[in-house]
C-alpha positions as protocol buffer text, in pm:
chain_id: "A"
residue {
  index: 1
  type: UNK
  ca { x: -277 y: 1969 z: -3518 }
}
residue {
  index: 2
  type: UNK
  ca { x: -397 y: 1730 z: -3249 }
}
residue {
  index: 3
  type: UNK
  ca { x: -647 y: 1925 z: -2996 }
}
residue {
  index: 4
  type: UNK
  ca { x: -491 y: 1939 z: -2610 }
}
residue {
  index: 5
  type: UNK
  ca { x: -727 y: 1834 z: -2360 }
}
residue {
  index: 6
  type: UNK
  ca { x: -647 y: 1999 z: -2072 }
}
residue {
  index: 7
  type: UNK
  ca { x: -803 y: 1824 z: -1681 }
}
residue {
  index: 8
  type: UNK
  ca { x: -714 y: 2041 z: -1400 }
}
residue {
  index: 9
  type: UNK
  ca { x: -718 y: 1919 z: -1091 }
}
residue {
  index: 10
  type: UNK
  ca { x: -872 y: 1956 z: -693 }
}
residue {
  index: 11
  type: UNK
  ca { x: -1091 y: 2245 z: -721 }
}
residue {
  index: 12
  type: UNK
  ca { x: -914 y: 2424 z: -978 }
}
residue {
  index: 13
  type: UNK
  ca { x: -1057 y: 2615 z: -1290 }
}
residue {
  index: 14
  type: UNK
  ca { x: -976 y: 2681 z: -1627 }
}
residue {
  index: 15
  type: UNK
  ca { x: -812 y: 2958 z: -1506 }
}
residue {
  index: 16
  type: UNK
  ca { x: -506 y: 2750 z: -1417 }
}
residue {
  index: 17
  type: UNK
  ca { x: -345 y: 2765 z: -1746 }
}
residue {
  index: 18
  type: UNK
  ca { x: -368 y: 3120 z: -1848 }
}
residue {
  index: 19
  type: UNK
  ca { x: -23 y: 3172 z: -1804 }
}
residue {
  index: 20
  type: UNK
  ca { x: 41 y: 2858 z: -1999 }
}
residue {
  index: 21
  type: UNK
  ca { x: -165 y: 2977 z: -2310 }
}
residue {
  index: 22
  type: UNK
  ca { x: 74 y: 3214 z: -2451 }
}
residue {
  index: 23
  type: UNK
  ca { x: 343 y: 2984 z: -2477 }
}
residue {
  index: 24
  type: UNK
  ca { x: 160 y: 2699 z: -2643 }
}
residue {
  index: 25
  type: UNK
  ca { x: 148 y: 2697 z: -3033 }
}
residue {
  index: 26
  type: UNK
  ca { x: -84 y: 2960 z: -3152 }
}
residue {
  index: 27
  type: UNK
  ca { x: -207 y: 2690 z: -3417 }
}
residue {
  index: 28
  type: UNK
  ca { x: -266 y: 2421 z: -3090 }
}
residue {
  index: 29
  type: UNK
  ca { x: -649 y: 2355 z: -3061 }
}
residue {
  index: 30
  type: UNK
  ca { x: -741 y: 2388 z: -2668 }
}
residue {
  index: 31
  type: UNK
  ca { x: -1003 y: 2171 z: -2518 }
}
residue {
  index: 32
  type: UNK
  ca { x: -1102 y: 2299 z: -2135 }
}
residue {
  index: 33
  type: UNK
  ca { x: -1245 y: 2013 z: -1937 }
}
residue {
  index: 34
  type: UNK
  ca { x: -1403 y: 2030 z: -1583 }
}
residue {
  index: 35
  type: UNK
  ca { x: -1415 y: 1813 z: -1312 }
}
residue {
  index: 36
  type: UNK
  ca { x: -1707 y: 1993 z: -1165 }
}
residue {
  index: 37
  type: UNK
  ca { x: -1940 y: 1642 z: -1272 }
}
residue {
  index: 38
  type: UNK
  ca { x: -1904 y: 1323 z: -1122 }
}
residue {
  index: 39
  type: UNK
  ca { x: -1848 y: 1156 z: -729 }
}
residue {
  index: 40
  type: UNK
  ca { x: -1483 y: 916 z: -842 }
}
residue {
  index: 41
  type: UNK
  ca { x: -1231 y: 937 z: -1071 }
}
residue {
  index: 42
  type: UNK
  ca { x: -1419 y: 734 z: -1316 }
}
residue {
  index: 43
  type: UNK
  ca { x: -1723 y: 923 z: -1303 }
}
residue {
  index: 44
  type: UNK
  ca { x: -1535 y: 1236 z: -1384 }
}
residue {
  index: 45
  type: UNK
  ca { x: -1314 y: 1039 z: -1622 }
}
residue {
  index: 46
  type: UNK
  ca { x: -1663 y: 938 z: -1836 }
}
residue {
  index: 47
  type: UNK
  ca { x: -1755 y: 1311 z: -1806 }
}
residue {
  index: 48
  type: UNK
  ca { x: -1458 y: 1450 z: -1948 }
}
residue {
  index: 49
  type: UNK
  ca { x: -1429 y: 1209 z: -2216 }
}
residue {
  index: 50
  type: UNK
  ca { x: -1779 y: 1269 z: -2365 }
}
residue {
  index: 51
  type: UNK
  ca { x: -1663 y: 1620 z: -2443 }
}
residue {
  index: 52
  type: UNK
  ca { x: -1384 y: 1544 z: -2589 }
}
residue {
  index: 53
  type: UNK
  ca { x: -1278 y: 1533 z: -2941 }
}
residue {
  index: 54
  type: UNK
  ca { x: -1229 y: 1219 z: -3156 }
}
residue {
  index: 55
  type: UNK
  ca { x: -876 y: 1191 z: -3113 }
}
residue {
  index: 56
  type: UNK
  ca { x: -656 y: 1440 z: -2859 }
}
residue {
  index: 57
  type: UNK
  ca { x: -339 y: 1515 z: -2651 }
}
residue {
  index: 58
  type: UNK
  ca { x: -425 y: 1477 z: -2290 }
}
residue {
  index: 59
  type: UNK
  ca { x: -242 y: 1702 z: -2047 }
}
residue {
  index: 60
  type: UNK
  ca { x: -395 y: 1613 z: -1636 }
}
residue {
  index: 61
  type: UNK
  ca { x: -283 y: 1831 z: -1368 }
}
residue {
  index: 62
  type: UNK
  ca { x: -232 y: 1650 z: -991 }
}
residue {
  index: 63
  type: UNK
  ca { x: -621 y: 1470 z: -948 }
}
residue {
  index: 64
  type: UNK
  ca { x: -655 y: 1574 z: -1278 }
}
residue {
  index: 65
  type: UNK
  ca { x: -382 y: 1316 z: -1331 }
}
residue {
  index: 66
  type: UNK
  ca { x: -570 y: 1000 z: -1207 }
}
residue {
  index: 67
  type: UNK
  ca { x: -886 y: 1115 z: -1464 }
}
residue {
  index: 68
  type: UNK
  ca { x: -643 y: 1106 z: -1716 }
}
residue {
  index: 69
  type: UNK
  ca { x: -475 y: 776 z: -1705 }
}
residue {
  index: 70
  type: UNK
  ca { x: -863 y: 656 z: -1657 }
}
residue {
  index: 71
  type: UNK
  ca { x: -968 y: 849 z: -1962 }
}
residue {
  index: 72
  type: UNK
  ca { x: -653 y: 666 z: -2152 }
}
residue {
  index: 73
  type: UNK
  ca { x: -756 y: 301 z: -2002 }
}
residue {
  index: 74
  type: UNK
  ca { x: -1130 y: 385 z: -2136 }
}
residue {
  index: 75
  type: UNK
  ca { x: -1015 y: 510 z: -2468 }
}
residue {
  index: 76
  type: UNK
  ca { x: -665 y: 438 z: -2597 }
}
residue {
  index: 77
  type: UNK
  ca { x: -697 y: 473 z: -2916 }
}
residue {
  index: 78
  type: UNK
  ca { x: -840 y: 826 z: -2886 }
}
residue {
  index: 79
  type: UNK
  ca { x: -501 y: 922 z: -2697 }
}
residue {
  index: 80
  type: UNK
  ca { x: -234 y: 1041 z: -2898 }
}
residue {
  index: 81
  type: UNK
  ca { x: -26 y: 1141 z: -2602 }
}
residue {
  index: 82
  type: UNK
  ca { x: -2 y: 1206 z: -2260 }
}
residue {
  index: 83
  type: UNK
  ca { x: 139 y: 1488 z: -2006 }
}
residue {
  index: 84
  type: UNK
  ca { x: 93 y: 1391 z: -1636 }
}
residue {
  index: 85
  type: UNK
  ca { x: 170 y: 1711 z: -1445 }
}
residue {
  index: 86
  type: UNK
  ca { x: 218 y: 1700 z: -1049 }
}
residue {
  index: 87
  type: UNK
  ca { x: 71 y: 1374 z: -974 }
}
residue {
  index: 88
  type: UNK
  ca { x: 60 y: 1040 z: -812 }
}
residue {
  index: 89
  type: UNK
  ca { x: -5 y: 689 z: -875 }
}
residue {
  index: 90
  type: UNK
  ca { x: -9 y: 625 z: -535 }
}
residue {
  index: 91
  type: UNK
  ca { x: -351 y: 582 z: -330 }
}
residue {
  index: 92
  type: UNK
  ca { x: -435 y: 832 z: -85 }
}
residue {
  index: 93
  type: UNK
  ca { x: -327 y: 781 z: 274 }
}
residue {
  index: 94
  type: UNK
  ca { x: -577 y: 751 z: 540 }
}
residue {
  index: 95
  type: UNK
  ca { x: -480 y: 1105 z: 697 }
}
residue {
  index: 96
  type: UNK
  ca { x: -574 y: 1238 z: 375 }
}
residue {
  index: 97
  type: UNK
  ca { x: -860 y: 1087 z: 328 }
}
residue {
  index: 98
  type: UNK
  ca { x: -997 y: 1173 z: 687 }
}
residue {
  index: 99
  type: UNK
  ca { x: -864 y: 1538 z: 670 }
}
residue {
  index: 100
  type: UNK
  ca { x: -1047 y: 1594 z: 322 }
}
residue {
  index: 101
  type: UNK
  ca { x: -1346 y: 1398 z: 446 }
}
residue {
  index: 102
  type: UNK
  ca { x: -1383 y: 1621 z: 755 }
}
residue {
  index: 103
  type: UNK
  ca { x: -1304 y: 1955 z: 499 }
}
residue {
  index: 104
  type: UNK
  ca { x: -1623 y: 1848 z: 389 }
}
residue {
  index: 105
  type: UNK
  ca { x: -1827 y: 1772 z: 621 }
}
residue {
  index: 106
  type: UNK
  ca { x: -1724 y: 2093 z: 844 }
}
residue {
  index: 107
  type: UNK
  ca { x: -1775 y: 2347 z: 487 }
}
residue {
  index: 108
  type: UNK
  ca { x: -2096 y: 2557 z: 644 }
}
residue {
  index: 109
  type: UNK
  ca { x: -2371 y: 2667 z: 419 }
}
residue {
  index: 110
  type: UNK
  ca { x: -2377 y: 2980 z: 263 }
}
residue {
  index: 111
  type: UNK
  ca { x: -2145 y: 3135 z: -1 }
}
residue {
  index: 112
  type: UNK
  ca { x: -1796 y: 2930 z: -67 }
}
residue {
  index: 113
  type: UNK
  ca { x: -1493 y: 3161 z: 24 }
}
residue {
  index: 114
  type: UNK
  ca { x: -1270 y: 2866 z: -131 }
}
residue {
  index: 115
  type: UNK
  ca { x: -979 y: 2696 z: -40 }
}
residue {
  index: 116
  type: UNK
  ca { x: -850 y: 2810 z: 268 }
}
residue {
  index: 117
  type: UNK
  ca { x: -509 y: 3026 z: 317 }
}
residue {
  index: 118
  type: UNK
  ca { x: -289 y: 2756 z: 464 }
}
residue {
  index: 119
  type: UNK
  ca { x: -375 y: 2463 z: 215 }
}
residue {
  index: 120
  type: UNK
  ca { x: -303 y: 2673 z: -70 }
}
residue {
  index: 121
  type: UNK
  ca { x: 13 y: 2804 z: 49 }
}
residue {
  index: 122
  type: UNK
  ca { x: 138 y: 2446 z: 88 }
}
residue {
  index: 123
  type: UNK
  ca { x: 42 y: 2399 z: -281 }
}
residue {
  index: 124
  type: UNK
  ca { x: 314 y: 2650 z: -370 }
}
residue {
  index: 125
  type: UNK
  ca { x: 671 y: 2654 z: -392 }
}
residue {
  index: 126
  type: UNK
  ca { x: 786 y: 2834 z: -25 }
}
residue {
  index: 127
  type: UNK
  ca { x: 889 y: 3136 z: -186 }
}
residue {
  index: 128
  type: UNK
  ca { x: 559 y: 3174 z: -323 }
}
residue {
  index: 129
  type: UNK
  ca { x: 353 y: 3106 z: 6 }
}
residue {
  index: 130
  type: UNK
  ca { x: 356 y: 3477 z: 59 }
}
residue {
  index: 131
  type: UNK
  ca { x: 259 y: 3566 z: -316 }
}
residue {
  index: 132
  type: UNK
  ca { x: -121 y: 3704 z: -249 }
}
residue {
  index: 133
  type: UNK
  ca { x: -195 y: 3740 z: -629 }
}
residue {
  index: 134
  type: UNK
  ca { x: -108 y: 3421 z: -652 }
}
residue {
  index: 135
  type: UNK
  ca { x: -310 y: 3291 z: -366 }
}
residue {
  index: 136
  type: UNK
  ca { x: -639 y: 3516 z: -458 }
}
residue {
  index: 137
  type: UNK
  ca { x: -616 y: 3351 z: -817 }
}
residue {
  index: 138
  type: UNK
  ca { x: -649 y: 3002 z: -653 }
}
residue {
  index: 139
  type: UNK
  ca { x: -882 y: 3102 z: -414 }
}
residue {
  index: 140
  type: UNK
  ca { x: -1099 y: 3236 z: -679 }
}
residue {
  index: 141
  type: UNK
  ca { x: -1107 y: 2892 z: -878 }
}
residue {
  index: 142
  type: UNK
  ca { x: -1214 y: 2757 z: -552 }
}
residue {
  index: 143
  type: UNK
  ca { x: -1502 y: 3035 z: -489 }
}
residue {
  index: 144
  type: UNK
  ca { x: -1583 y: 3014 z: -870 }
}
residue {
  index: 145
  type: UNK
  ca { x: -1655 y: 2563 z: -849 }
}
residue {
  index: 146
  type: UNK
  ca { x: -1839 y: 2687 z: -547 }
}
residue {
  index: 147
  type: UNK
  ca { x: -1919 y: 2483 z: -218 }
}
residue {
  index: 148
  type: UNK
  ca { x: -2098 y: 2188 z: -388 }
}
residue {
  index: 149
  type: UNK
  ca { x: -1813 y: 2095 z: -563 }
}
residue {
  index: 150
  type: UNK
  ca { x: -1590 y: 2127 z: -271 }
}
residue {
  index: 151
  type: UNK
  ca { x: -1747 y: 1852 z: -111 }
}
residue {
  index: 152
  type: UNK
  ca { x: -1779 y: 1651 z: -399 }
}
residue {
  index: 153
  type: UNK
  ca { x: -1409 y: 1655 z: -481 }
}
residue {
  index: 154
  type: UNK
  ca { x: -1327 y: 1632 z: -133 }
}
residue {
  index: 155
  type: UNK
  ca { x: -1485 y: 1277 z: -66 }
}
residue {
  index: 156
  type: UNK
  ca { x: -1344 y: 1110 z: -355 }
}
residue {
  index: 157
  type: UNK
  ca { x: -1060 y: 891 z: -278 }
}
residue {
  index: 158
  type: UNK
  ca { x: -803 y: 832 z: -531 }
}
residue {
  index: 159
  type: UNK
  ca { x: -701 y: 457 z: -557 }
}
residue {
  index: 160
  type: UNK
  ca { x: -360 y: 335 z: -668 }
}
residue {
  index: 161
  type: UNK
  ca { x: -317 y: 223 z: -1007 }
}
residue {
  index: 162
  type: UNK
  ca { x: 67 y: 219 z: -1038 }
}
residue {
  index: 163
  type: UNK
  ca { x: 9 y: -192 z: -1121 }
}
residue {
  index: 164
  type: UNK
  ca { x: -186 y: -99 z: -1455 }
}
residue {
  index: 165
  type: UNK
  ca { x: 73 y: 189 z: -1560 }
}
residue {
  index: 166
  type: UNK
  ca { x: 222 y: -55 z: -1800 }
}
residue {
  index: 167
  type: UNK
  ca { x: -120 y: -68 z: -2002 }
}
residue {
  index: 168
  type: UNK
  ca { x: -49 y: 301 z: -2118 }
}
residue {
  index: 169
  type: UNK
  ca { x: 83 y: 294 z: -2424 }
}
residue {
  index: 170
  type: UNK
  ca { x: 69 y: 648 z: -2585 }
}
residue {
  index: 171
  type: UNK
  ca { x: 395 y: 822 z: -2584 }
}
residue {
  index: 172
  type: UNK
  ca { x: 436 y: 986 z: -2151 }
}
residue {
  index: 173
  type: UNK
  ca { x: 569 y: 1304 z: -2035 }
}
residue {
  index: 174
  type: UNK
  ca { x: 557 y: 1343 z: -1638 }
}
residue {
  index: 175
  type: UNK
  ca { x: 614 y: 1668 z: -1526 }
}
residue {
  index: 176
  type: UNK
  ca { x: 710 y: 1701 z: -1157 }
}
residue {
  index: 177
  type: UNK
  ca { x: 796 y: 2025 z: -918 }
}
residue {
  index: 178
  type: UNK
  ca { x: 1132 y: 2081 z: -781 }
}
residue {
  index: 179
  type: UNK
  ca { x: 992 y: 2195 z: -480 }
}
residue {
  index: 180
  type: UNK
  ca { x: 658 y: 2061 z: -499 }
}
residue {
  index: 181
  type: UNK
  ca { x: 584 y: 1968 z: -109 }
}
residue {
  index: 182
  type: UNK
  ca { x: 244 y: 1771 z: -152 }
}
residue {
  index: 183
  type: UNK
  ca { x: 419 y: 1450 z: -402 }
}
residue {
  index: 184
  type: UNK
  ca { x: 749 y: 1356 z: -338 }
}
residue {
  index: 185
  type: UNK
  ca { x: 1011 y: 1276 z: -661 }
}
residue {
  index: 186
  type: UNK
  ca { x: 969 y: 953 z: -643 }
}
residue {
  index: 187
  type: UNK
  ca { x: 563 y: 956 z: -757 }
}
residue {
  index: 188
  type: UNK
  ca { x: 685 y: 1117 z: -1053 }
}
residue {
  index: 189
  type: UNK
  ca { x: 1001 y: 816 z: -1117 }
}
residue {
  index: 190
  type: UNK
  ca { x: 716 y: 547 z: -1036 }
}
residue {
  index: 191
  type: UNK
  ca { x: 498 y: 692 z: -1298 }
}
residue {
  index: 192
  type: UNK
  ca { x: 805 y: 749 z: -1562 }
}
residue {
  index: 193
  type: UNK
  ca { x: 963 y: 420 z: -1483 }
}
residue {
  index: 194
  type: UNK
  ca { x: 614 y: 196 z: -1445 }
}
residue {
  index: 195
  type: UNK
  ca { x: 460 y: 364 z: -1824 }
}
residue {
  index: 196
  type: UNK
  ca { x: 689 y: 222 z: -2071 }
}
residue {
  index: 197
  type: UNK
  ca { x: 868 y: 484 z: -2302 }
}
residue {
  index: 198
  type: UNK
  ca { x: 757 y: 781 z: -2051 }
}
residue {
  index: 199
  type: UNK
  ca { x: 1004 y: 1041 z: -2028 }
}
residue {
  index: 200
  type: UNK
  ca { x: 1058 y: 1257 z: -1742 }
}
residue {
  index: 201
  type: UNK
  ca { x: 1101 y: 1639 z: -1664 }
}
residue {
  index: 202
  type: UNK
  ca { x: 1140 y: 1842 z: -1297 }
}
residue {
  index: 203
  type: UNK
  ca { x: 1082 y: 2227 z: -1361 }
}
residue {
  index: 204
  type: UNK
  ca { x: 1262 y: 2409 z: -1108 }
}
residue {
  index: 205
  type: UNK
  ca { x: 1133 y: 2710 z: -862 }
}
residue {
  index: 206
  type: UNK
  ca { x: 818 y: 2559 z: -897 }
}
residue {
  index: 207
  type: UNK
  ca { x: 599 y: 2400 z: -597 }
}
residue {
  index: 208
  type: UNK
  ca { x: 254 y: 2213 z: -676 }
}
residue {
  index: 209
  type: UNK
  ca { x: 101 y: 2457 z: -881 }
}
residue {
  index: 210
  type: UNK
  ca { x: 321 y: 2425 z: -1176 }
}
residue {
  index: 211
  type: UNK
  ca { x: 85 y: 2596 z: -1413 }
}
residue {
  index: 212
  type: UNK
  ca { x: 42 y: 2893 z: -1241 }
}
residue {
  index: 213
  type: UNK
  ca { x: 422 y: 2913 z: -1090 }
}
residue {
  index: 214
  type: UNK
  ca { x: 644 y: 2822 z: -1370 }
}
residue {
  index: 215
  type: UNK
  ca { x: 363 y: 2832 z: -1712 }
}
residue {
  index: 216
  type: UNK
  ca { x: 633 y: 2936 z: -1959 }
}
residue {
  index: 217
  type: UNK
  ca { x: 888 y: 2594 z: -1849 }
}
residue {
  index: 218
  type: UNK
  ca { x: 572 y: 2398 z: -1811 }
}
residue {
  index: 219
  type: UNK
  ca { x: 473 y: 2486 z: -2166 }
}
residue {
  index: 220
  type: UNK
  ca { x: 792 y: 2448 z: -2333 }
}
residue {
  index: 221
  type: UNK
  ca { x: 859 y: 2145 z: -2149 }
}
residue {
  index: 222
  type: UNK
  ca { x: 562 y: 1928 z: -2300 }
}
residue {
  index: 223
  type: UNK
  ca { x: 631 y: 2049 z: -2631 }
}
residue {
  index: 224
  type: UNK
  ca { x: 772 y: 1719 z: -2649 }
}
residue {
  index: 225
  type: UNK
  ca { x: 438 y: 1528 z: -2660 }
}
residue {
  index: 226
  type: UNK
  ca { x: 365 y: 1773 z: -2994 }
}
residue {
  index: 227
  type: UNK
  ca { x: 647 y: 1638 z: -3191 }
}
């Protein structure tokens, strides 16, 4: 069986898909990359591709999205197939880019608490903004990657790419988030509609974090790319 790659994205571990792992094929070989190397998405892209196997499935979670579709454009024929989860083709806005930028900037020294409360509740799906377990696991990535990475990942700017969709050629699945309130539904259409073939799925009672919300519909649902 084709090995899954799996990118994570902003300042987010491998400890986003443990819920996932159960579901998956027990036979499925699991590749964990990290985009704690690198200062763009290319650099992190070129990271994360010299660890990978030969040939693999390529699953990217919201940034982890962007490295993914780079990874694809720097080695096509290595990528059987592709799941974009939560993401964007679109280039950040300037309010983002300023609001990260000053994140950074404004991170003291000392030990890295993580993300902070508010930014990760607005990752989740509103009934989940109150879920502590939920926000202590993603604080923990956070506090794991550490403060170095934090302001790494925060100064990178993603650029759009939606023009060069239409070089992917692998067979798509884009995953998006009913209630996902940092990308809007039509991010994931312009990514299903601009990568020819791509197929689309929305998991419901699920915001951002799809792999920690909803694992067991998020795993069943790119069963598709397997077949």
């Amino acid at each position: 069986m084709t090995p899954l790659v799996l990118i994570p994205g902003y300042m987010l571990d491998d400890a986003l898909w443990d819920g996932m792992l159960p579901f998956l094929p027990p036979e499925l070989p699991l590749h964990f990359a990290s985009l704690a190397e690198g200062d763009s998405i290319a650099s992190m892209a070129q990271a994360v591709l010299a660890k990978c196997p030969s040939r693999f499935t390529l699953l990217g979670f919201s940034m982890g999205g962007y490295v993914a579709r780079e990874i694809v454009r720097l080695a096509p024929g290595r990528v059987q197939a592709l799941a974009l989860v939560a993401t964007s083709s679109r280039a950040d806005l300037p309010l983002q880019v300023e609001q990260r930028t000053r994140a950074a900037r404004a991170t003291p020294l000392g030990p890295f608490r993580g993300l902070g409360r508010a930014a990760i509740a607005q990752s989740l799906h509103r009934d989940n903004a109150a879920n502590e377990a939920l926000v202590a696991r993603v604080r923990a990535m956070g506090e794991r990657l550490g403060r170095e990475v934090f302001v790494r990942q925060s100064l990178i700017v993603r650029d759009a790419d939606t023009a060069c969709l239409s070089d992917i050629q692998c067979p798509t699945l884009v995953v998006a988030a009913a209630g996902d309130q940092l990308r809007r539904p039509e991010e994931a259409r312009e990514l299903a509609e601009g990568i020819p073939g791509a197929k689309l799925a929305t998991i419901p009672h699920a915001g951002h974090l799809i792999p920690l919300e909803q694992p067991q519909s998020l795993a069943t649902a790119i069963t598709v790319i397997f077949q």
